[in-house]
Backbone as ProteinMPNN parsed JSONL, in Angstrom:
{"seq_chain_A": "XXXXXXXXXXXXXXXXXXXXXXXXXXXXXXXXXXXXXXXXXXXXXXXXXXXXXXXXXXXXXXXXXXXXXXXXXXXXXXXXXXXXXXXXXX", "coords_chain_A": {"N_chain_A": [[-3.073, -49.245, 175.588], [-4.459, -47.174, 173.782], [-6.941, -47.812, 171.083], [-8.131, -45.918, 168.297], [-9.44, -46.823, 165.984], [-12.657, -48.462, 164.457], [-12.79, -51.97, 165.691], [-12.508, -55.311, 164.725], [-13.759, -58.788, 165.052], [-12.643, -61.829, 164.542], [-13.618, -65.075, 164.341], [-12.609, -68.462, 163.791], [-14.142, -71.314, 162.446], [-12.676, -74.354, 161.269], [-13.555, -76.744, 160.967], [-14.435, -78.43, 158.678], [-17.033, -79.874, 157.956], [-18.782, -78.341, 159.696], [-21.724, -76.895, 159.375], [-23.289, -75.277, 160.877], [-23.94, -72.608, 163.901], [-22.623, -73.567, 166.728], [-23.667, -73.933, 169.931], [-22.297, -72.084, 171.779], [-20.541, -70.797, 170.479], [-22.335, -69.047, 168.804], [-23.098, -67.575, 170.818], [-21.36, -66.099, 171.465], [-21.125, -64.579, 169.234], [-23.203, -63.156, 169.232], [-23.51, -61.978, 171.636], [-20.606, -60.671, 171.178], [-21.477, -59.002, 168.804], [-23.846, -57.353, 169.467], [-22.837, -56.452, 172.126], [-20.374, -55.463, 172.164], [-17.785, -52.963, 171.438], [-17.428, -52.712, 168.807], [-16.628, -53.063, 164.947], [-17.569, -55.186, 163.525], [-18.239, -58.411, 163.517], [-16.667, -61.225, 162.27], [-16.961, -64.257, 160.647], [-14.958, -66.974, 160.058], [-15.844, -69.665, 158.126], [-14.676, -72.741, 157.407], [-16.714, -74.354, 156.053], [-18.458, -75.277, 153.038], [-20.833, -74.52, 152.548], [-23.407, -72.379, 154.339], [-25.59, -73.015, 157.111], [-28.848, -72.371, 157.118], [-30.845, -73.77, 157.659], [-30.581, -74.55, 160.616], [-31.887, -73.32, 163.44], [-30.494, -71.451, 165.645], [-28.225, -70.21, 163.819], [-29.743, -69.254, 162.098], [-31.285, -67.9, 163.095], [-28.893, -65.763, 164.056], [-28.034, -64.875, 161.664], [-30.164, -63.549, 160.788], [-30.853, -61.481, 162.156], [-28.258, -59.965, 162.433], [-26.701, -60.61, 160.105], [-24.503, -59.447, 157.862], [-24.842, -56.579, 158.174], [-23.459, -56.222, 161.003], [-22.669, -58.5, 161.55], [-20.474, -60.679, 159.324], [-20.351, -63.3, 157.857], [-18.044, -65.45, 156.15], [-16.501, -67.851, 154.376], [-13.371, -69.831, 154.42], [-10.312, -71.635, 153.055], [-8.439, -73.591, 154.471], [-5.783, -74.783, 154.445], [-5.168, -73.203, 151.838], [-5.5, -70.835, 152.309], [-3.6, -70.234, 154.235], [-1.036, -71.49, 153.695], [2.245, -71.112, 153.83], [2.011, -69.49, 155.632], [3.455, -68.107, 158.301], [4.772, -67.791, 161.972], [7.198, -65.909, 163.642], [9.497, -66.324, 165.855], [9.902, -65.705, 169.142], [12.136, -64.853, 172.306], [11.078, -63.354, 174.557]], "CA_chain_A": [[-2.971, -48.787, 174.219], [-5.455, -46.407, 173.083], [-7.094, -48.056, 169.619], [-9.214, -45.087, 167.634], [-10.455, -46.891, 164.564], [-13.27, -49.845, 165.134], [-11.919, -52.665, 165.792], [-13.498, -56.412, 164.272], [-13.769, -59.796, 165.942], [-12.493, -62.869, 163.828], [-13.95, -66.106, 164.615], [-12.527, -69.425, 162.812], [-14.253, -72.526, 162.349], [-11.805, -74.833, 160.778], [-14.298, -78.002, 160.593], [-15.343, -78.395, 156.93], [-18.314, -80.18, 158.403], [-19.49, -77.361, 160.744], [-21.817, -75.474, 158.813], [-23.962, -74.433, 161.613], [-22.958, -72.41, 164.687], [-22.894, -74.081, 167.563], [-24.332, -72.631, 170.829], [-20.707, -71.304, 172.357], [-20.048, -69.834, 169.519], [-23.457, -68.589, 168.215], [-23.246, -66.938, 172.119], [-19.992, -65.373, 171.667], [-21.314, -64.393, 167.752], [-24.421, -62.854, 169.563], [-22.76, -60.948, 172.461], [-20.208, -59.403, 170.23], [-22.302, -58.302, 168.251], [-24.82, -56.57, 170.724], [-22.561, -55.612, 173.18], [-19.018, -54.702, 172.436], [-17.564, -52.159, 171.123], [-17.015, -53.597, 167.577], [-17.306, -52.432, 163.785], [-17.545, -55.896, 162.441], [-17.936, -59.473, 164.059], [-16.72, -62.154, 161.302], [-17.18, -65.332, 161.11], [-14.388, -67.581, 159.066], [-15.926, -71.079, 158.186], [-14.879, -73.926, 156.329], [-17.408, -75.378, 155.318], [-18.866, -74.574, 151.628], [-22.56, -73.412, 153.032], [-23.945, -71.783, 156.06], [-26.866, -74.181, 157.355], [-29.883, -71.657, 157.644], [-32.045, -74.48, 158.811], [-30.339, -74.627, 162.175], [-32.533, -72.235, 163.845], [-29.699, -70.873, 165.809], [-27.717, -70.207, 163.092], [-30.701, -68.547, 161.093], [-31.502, -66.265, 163.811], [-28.023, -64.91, 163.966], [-28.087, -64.263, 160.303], [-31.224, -62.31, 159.915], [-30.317, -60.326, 163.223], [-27.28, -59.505, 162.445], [-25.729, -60.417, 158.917], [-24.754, -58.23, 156.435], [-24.791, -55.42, 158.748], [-22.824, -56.303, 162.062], [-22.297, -60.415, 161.583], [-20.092, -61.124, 158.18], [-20.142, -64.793, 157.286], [-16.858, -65.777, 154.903], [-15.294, -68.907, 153.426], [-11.982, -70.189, 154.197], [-10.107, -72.573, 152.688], [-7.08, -73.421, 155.319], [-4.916, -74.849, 153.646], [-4.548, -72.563, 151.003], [-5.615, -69.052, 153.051], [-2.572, -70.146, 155.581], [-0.043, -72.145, 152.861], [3.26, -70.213, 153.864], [2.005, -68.162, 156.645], [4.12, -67.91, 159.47], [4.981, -67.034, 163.063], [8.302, -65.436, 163.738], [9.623, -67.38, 167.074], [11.128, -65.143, 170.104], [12.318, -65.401, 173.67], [10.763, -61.925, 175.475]], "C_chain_A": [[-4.346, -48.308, 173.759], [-5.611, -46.93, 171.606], [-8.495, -46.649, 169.022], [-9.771, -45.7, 166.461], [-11.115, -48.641, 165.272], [-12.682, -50.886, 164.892], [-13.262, -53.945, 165.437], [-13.225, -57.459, 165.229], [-13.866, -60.943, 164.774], [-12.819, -63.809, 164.665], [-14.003, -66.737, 163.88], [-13.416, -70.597, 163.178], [-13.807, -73.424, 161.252], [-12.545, -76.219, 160.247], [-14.878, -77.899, 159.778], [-16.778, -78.998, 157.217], [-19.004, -79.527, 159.279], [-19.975, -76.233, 159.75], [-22.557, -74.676, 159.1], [-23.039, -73.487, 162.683], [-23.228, -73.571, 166.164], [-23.335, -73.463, 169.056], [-23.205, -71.687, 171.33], [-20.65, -69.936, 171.736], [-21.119, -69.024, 168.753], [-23.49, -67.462, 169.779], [-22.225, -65.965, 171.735], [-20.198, -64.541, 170.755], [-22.539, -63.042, 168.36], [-23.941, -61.519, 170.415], [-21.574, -60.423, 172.069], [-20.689, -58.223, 169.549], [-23.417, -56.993, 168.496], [-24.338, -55.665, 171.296], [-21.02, -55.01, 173.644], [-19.109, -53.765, 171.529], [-16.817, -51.787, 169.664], [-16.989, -53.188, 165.983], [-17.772, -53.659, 163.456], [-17.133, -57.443, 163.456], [-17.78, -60.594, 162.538], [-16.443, -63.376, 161.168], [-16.73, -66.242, 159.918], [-14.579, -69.026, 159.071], [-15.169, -72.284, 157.039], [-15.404, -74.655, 155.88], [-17.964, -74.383, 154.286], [-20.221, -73.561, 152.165], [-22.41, -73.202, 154.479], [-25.594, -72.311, 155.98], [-28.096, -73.035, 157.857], [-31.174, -72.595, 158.402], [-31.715, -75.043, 160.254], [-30.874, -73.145, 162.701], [-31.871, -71.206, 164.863], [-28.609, -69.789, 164.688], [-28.343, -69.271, 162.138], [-31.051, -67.229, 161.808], [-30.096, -65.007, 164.006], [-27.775, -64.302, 162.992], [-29.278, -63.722, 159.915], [-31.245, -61.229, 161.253], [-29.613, -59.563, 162.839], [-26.456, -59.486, 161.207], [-26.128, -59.603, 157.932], [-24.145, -56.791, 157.062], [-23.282, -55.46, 159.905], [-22.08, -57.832, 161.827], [-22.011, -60.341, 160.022], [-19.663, -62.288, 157.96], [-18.989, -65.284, 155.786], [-16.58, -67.177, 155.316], [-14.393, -68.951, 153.533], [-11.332, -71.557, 153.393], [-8.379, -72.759, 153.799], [-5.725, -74.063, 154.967], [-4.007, -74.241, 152.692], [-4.558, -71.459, 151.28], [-4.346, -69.104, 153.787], [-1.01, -70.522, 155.065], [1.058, -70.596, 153.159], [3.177, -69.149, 154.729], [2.797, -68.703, 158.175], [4.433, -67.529, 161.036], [6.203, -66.673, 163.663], [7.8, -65.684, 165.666], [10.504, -66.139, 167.956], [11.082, -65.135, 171.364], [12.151, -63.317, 174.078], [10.659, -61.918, 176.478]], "O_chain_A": [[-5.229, -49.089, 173.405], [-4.703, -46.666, 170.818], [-9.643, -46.657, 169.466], [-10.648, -45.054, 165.888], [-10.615, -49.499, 166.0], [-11.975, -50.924, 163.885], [-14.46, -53.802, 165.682], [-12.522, -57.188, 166.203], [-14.902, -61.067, 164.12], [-12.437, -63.641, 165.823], [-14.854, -66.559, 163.009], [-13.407, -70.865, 164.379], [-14.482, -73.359, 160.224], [-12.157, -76.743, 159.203], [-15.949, -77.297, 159.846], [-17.701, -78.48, 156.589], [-19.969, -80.133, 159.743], [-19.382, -75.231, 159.349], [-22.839, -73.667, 158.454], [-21.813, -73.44, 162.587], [-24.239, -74.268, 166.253], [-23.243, -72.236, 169.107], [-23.365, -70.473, 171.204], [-20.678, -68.754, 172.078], [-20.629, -68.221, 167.958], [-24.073, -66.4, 169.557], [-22.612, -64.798, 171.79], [-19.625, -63.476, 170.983], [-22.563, -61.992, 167.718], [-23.973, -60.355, 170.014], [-21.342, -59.425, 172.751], [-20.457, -57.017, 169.636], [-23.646, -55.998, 167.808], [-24.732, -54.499, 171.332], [-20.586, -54.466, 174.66], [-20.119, -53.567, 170.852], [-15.965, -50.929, 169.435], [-18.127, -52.72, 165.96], [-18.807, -53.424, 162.833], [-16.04, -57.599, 164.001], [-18.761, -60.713, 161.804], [-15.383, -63.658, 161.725], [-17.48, -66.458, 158.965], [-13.836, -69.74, 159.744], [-15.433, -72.335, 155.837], [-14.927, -75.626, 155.291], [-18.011, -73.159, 154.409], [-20.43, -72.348, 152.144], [-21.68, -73.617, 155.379], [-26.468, -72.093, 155.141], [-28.208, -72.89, 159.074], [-32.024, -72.32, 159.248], [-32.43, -75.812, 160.896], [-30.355, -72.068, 162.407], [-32.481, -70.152, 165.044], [-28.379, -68.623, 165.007], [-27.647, -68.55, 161.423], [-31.107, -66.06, 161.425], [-30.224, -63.784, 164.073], [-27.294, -63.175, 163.112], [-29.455, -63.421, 158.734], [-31.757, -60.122, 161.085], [-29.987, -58.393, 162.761], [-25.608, -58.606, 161.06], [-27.16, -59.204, 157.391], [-23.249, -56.101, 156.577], [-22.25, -54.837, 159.654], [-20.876, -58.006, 162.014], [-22.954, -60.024, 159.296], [-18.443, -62.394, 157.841], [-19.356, -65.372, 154.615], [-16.455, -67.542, 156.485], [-13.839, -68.124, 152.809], [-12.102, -72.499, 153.202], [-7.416, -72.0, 153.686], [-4.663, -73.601, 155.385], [-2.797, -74.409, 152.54], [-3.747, -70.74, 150.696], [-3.877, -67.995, 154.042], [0.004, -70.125, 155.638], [0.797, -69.435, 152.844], [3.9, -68.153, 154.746], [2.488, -69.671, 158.869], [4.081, -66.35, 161.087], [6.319, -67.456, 164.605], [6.808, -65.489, 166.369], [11.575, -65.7, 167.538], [9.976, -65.41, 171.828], [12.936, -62.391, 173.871], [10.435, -60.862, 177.069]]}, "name": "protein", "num_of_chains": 1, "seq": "XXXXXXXXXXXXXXXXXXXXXXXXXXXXXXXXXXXXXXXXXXXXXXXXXXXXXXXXXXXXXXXXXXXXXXXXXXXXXXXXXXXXXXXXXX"}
């Protein structure tokens, strides 16, 4: 399947207490970013802040946010309340 318009890269973290990244995912956050073929890597946390004094975490956000790396706020409970997955045998 041929896609023509850029395509983004969602990444959840669901742990209200995660408000750094962790290396995995600061890797995965990093090499998106860099080296695919991406408009927009974003990065859905639950926790209230984003921990700039994890020095991982700080370097990905003055690399990359704003521009390439977009840091958002979820709340999962209420972003997901009534969302669905339609069930089928293919």
């Amino acid at each position: 399947m041929l896609l023509r318009e850029p395509q983004k890269l969602f990444l959840l973290e669901t742990n209200p207490s995660a408000s750094a990244l962790g290396p995995r995912v600061a890797c995965t956050v990093e090499s998106a970013a860099s080296r695919a073929n991406l408009s927009a890597v974003v990065v859905a946390l639950a926790s209230t802040h984003l921990d700039l004094g994890d020095e991982v975490t700080r370097t990905i956000y003055e690399r990359f946010g704003g521009e390439k790396v977009h840091f958002r706020r979820i709340v999962p409970d209420l972003d997901f309340e009534g969302v669905s997955i339609e069930m089928t045998n293919s």
